[in-house]
MISE-977997 format. One record per residue: x, y, z of N, C-alpha, C in turn; residue in one letter. Coordinates in steps of 0.1 Angstrom, whole numbers, plus 2048, in hexadecimal, padded with zeros to 3 digits. Last residue first. Layout:
# residues N
XYZXYZXYZA
...
This chain:
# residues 432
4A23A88AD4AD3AB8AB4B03A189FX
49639D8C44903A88BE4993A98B2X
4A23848CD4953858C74933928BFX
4B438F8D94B73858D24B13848C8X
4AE3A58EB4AE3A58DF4B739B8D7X
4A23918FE49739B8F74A139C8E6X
4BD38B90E4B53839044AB3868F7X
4D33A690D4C639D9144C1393908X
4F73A790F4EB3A59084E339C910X
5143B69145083B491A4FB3B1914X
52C3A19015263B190151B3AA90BX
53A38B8FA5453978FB53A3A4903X
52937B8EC52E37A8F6537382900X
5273888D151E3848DB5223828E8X
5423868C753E3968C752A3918D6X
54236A8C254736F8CE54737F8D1X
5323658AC52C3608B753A3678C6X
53B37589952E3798A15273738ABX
54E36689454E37589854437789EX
54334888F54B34B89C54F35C89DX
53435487752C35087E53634F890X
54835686254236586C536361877X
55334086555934986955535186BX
54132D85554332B86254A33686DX
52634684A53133B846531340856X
50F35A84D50B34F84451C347845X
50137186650E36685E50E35A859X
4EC3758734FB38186D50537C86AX
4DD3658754D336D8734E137986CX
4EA3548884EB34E8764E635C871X
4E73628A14F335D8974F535C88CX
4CB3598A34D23698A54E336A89FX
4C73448A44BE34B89A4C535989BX
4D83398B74D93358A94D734389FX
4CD3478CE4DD34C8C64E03468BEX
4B133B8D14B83488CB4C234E8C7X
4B631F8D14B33258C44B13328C4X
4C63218EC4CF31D8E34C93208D0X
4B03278F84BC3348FA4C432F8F1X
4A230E8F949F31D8F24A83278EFX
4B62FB9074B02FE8F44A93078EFX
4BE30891D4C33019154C2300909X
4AB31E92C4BA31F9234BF319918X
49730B9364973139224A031A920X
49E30494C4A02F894449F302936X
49931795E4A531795D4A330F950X
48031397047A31595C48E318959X
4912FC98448530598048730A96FX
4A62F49924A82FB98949C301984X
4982E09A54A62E89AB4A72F19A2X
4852CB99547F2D39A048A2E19A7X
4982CB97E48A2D397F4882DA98BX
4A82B798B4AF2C89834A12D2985X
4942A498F4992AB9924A22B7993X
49029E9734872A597B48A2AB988X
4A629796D49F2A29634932A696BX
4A927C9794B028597E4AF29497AX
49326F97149627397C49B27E97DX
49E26995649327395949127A966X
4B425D95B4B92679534A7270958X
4A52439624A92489704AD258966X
49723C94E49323B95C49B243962X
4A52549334A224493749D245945X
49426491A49B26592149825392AX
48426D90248F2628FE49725D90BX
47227B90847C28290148A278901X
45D26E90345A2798FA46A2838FDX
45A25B91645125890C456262901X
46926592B46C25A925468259917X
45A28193246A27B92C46E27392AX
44327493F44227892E452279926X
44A26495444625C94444826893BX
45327D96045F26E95C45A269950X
43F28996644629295D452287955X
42E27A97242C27C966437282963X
43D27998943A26F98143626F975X
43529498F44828F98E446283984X
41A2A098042429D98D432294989X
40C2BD9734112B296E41D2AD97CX
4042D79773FE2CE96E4022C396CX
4162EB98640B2E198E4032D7986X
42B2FB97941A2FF97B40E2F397CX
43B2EB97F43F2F79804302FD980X
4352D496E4382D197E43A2DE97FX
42E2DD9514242D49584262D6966X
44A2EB94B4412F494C4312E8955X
4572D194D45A2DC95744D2E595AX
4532C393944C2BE9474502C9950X
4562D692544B2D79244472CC939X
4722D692346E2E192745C2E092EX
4782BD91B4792BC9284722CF931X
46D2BC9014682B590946D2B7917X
4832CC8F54782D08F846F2CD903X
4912B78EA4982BE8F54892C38FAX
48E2A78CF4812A58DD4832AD8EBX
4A12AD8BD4962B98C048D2B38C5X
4B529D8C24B42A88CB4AD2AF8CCX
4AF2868B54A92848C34A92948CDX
4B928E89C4AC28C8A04A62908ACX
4D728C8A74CD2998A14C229889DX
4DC2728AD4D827C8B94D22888AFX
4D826688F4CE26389D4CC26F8A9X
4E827188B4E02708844D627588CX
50226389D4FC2738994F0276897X
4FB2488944FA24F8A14F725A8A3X
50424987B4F624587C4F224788CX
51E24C88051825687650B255875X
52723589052624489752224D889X
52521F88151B22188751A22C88CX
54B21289253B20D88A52E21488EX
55B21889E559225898549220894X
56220D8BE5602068B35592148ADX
5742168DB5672128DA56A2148C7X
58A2228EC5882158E957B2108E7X
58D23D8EF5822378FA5832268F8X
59C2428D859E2438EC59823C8F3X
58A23A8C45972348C859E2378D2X
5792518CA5732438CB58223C8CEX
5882668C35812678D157B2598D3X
5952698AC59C26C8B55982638C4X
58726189559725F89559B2638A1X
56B26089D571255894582257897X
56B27C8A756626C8AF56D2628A9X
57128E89057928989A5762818A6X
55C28487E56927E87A574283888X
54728D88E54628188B55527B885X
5512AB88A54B2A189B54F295896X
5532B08715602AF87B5582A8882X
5322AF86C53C2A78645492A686AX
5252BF87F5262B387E5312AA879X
5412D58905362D68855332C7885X
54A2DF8AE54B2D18A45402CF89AX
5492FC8B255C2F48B55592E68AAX
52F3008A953E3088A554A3018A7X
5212ED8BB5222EC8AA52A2F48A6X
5292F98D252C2EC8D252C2EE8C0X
51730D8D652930F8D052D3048D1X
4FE30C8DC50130E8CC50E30C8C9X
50430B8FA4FE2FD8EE5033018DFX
5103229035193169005113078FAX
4FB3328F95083368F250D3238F3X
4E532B90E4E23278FE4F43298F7X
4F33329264F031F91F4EF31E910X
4FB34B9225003439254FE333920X
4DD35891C4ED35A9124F6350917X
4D134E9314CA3499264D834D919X
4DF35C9464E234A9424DB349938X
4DB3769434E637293E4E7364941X
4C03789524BF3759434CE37093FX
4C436296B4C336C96B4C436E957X
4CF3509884C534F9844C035C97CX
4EB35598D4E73469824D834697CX
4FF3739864F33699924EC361984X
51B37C98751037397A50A368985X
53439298A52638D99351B387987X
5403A197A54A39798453B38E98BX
5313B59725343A896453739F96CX
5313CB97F5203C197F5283B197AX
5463DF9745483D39825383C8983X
5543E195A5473DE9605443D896BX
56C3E994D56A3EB95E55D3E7960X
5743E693556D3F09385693EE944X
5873D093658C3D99315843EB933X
5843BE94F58D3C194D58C3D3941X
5643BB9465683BD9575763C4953X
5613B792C5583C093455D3C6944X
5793AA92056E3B49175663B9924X
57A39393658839F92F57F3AB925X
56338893F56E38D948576399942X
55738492655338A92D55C390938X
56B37092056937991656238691DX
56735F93457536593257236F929X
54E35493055335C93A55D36593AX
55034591A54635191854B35B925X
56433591C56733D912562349917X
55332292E55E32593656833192AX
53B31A92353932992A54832D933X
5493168FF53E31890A546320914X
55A30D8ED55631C8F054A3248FBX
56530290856B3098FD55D3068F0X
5562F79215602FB924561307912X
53D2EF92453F2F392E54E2F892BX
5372E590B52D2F190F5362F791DX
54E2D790554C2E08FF5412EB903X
5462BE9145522C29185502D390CX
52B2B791252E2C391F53A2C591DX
5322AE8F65232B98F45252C0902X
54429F8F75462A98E953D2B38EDX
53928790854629190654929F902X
5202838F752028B90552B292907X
5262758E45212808E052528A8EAX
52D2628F55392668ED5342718E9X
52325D91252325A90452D25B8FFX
52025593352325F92D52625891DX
50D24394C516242947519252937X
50625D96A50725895E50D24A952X
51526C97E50B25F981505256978X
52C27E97652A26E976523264978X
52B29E96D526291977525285970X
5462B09705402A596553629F972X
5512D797154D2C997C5462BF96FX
5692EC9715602E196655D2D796FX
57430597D5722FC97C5682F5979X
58A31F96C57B31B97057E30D977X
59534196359633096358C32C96AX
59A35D96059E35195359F344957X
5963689715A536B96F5A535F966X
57B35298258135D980593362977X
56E33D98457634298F57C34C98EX
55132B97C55B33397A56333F981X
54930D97854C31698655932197FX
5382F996354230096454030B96DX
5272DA9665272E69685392EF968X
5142C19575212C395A51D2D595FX
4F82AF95B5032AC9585102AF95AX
4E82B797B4F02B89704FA2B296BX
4E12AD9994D72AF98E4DB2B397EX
4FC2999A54F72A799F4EA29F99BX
50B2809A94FE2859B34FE28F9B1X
52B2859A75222829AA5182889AEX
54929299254229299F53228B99CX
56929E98456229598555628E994X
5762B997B5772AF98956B2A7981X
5962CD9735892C396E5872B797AX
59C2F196B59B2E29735922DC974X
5A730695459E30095C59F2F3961X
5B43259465B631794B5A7313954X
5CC34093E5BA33B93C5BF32893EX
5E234D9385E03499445D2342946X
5E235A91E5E734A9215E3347930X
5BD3589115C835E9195D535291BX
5B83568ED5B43508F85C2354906X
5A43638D05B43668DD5B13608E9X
5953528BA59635A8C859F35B8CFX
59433C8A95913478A758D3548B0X
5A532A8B05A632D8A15A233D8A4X
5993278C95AC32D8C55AD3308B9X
5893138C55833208C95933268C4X
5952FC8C05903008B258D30D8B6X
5A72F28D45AD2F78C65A13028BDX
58E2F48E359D2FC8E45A02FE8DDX
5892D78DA57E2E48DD5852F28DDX
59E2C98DC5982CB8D25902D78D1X
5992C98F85A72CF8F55A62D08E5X
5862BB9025832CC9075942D18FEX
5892A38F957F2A78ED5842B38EFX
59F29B9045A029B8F55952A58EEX
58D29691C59B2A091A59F2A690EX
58028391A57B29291C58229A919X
59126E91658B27290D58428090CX
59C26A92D5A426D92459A27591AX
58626A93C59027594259927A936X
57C25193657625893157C268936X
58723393C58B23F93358424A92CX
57A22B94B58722D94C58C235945X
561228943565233953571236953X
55C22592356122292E562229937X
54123C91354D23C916552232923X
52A22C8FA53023290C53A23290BX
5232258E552B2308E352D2378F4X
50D2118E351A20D8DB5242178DEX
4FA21A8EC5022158F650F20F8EFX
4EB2218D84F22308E24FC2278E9X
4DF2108D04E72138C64F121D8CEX
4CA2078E34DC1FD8DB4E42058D4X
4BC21F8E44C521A8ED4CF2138EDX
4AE2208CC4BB2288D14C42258DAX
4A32078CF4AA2068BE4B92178C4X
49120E8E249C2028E24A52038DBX
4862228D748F2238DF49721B8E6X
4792138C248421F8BF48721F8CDX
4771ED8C94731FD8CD4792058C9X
4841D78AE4801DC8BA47A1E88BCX
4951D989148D1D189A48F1DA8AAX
49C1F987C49D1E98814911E4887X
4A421A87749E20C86F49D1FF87BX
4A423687E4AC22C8884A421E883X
4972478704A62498754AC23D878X
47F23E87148523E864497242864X
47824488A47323B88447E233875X
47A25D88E48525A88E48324D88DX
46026C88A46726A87B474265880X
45026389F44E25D89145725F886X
45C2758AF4602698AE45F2668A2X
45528F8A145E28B8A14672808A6X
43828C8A843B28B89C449289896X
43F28B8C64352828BE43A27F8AFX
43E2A58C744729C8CD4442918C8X
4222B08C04312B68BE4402AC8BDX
4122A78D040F2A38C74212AA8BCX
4172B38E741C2A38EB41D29F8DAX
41D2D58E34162CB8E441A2BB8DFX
4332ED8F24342E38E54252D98ECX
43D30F8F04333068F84322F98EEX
45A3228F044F3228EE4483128F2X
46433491346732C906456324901X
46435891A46034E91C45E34290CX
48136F926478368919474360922X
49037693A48F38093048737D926X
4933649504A136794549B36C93AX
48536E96349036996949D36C95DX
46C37295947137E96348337A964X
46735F94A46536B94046C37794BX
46634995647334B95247335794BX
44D34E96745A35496E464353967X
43B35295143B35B95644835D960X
44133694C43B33D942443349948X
43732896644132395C44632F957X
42833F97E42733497643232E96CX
43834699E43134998E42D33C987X
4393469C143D33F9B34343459A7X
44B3499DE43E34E9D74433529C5X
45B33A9EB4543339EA4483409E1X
4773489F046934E9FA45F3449F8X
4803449D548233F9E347B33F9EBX
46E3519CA46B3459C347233E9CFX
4763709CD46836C9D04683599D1X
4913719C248F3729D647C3689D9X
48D36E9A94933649B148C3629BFX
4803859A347A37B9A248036E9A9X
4963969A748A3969B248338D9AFX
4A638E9954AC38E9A549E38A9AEX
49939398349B3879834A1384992X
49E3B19824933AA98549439E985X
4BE3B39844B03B198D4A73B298DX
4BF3B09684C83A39734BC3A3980X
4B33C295C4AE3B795C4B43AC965X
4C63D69654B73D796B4B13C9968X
4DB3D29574E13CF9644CD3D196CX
4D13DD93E4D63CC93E4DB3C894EX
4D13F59424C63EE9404C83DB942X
4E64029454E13FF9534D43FB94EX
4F33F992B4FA3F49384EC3EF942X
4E440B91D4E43FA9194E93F3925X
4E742392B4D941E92D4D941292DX
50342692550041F9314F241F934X
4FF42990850641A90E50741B91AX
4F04439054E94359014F5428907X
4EE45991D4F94529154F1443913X
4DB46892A4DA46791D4E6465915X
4C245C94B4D345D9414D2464932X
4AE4609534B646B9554C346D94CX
4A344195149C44F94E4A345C948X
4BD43695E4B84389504AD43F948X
4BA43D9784C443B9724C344195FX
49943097E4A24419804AF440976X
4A641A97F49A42097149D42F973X
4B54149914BC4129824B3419976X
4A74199A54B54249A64BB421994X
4934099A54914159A349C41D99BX
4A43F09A849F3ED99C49940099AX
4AF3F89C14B53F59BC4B23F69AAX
4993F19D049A3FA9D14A54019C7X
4943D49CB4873DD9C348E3ED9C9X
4A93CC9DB4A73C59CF49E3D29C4X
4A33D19F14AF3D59EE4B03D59DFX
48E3C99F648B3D69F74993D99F0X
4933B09F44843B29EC4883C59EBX
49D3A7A0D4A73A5A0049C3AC9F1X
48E3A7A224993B5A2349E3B5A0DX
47E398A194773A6A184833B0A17X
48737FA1D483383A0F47F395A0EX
4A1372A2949A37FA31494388A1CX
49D34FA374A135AA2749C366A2AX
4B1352A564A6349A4F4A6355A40X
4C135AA674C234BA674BB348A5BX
4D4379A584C5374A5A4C9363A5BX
4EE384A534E6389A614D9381A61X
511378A4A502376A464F9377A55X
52738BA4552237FA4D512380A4AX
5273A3A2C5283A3A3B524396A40X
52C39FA075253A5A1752939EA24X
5423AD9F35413A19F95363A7A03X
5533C39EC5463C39E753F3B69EEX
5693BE9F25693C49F855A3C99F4X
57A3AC9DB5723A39EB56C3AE9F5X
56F3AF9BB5783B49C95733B09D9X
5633959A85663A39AD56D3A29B6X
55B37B99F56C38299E56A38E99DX
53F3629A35463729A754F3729A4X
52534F99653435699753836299CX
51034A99C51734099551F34299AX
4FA34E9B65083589B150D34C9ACX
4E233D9BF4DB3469B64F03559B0X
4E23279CD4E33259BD4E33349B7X
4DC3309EB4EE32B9E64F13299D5X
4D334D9F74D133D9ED4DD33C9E5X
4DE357A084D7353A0A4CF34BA03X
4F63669FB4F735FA064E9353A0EX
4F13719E64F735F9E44F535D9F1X
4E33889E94DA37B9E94E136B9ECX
4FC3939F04F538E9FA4E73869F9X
5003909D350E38A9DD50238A9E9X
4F03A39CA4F139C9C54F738C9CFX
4F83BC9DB4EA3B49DB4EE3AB9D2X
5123C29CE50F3C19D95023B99DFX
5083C69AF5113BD9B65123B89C5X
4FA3DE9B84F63D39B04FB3C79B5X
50B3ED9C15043E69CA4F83DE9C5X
51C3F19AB51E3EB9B55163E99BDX
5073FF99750F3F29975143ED99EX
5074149A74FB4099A65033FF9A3X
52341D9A051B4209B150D4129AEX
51D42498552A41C98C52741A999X
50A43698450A42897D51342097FX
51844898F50B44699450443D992X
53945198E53244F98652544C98CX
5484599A154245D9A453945A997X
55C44599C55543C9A654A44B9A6X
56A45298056344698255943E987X
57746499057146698856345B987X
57D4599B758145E9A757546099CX
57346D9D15724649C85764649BFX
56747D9E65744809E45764709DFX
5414789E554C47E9E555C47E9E5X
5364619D75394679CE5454759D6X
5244589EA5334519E953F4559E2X
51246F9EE51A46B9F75264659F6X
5034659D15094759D851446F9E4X
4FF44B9DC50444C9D250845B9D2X
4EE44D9EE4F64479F24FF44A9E8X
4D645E9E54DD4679ED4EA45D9EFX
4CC44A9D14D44549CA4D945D9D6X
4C44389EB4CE4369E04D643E9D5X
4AE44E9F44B64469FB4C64419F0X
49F44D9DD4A24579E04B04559E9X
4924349DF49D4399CD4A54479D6X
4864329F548F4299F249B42D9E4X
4714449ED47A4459FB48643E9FAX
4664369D946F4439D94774469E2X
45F41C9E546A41F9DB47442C9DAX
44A4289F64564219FB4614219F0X
């Protein structure tokens, strides 16, 4: 059936190829589009699975023909597809469009792993983020998490429970409702300044800021294409001051509203990659995506700026008292290496070891999270799946893969935007 199927798609590709420009009779230009093309007709049928599109509306599919998810038609389109690219690259012997049509083969297999997990036919933890985004993150025991309470013991001195002792201390630094538009604003415009140091930013580049309820997420950036996005905040929350600084920057400067644009003008604009206009959510390029825009938070605000521009800019917006935000820090950079903890109730409810309830206490107990903040982490769970090791694994690989080629702050933002500029799988984050 494949071959039948490869053979089928290299005769479509002969075919399209006649009275064509240069270009369209490329053969690797031809997949790519109907890369794209399957891609867009999965969206149609799971609504999470196209972040983004800014292709040509003429790659778009047809009204949607099935009531119900047509896993087989989308399975054959999908695996027929994954042939035409191995063929592809068997045959090729230009090493940058092997790198191309290898980094466009991993999109689908993660495609096909998608289709299956809809269909309800699931992997284990382990084994579907290894299909989905190109690695599997590593495994922590309770006894792990543990050790790193005990040492925030000594972080956070006084009377009561450490997580009492966090909780007073975190609540010193909410941002009012009322003012927390201002304050966001300050941080995403700071964030700007500092990416502008070191990146051509288009003038026409812009984004709109909404504010919304009732997500499973903190914040998300919808990117639209031609250099702009929209930044959604959820508010079911009360939001910090850390918080500010940590989605207004992942989601907009140098996070993924940078990473896009960079991608937009380096791949789609200047070398025509038409795949690049298409970033299905469930796929290795989010593990570059999430991990890029966590690590680029500490590029726009190294500790020592963060904290002196809370103190002089972002606390006295908010109308909140500077006492203590250097021992707050502190604090959250302790508390961040329990992130883990949320990987690990995933991997428990994702391979049936562990139920909702459990997955709450142990987030409570082990990653600082509150009643309802757990909830809602489980829920991301149940909608997002092994999705959650972007976050802190994808983020210790583009550490480890950054620092690994630059020891100061300046070649560290070169090489953090030569990353973002190019097609890279995760593997060789690692390998590499």
């Amino acid at each position: 059936m494949k071959k039948i199927y490869l053979s089928f798609v290299l005769l479509t590709v002969l075919f399209q190829s006649c009275n064509t420009t240069p270009e369209e009779t490329n053969p690797l230009e031809q997949l790519a589009k109907e890369y794209v093309k399957t891609g867009l007709l999965i969206g149609q049928y799971d609504p999470d699975f196209v972040d983004a599109y800014y292709g040509p509306d003429n790659l778009k599919p047809a009204p949607a023909e099935y009531d119900s998810f047509p896993k087989e038609m989308l399975l054959h389109k999908v695996i027929g597809l994954q042939s035409g690219f191995q063929e592809f690259i068997k045959n090729s012997s230009d090493e940058i469009e092997v790198q191309r049509a290898n980094y466009i083969l991993a999109q689908l297999i993660a495609a096909e792993e998608r289709i299956r997990i809809v269909a309800g036919e699931t992997s284990d933890f382990d084994e579907e983020s290894k299909k989905l985004f190109g690695v599997s993150a590593p495994n922590f025991e309770e006894s792990h998490f543990q050790e790193i309470i005990n040492d925030l013991e000594n972080t956070l001195p006084g009377s009561g429970s450490l997580k009492d002792r966090f909780a007073t201390l975190s609540q010193q630094f909410v941002i009012p409702p009322a003012r927390l538009d201002t304050v966001l604003r300050a941080a995403i415009a700071e964030a700007r300044n500092q990416t502008k140091l070191h990146y051509p930013i288009p003038e026409n580049e812009s984004f709109n800021l909404e504010y919304v309820g009732d997500k499973a997420w903190s914040g998300y950036n919808w990117y639209k294409g031609n250099y702009t996005s929209l930044i959604q905040i959820n508010t079911d929350f009360p939001i910090s001051i850390e918080r500010v600084i940590d989605v207004g920057s992942h989601e907009s400067y140098p996070g993924h509203h940078v990473y896009n644009m960079l991608l937009e003008e380096n791949l789609y604009n200047e070398k025509g990659y038409i795949e690049t206009s298409l970033y299905p959510l469930f796929s290795p390029q989010s593990l570059i995506a999430e991990g890029s825009a966590n690590y680029g938070i500490q590029l726009a605000f190294p500790e020592e700026e963060k904290i002196a521009f809370c103190k002089e800019t972002l606390l006295p917006l908010a109308g909140l008292d500077t006492t203590g935000i250097t021992a707050y820090f502190k604090a959250l950079e302790s508390v961040s290496k329990l992130n883990y903890a949320g990987n690990e109730v995933a991997r428990g409810i994702l391979n049936g070891n562990m139920t909702d309830d459990e997955g709450i206490e142990f987030l409570i107990k082990y990653g600082f999270y509150s009643p309802d903040k757990a909830k809602q982490r489980i829920a991301f769970t149940r909608k997002y799946r092994s999705y959650v090791i972007n976050y802190n694994y994808g983020k210790d690989l583009i550490a480890q893969y950054i620092d690994g080629r630059a020891d100061t702050n300046e070649g560290r933002w070169k090489a953090f935007g030569e990353l973002l500029s190019k097609q890279v799988l995760p593997l060789r984050l690692i390998n590499e």
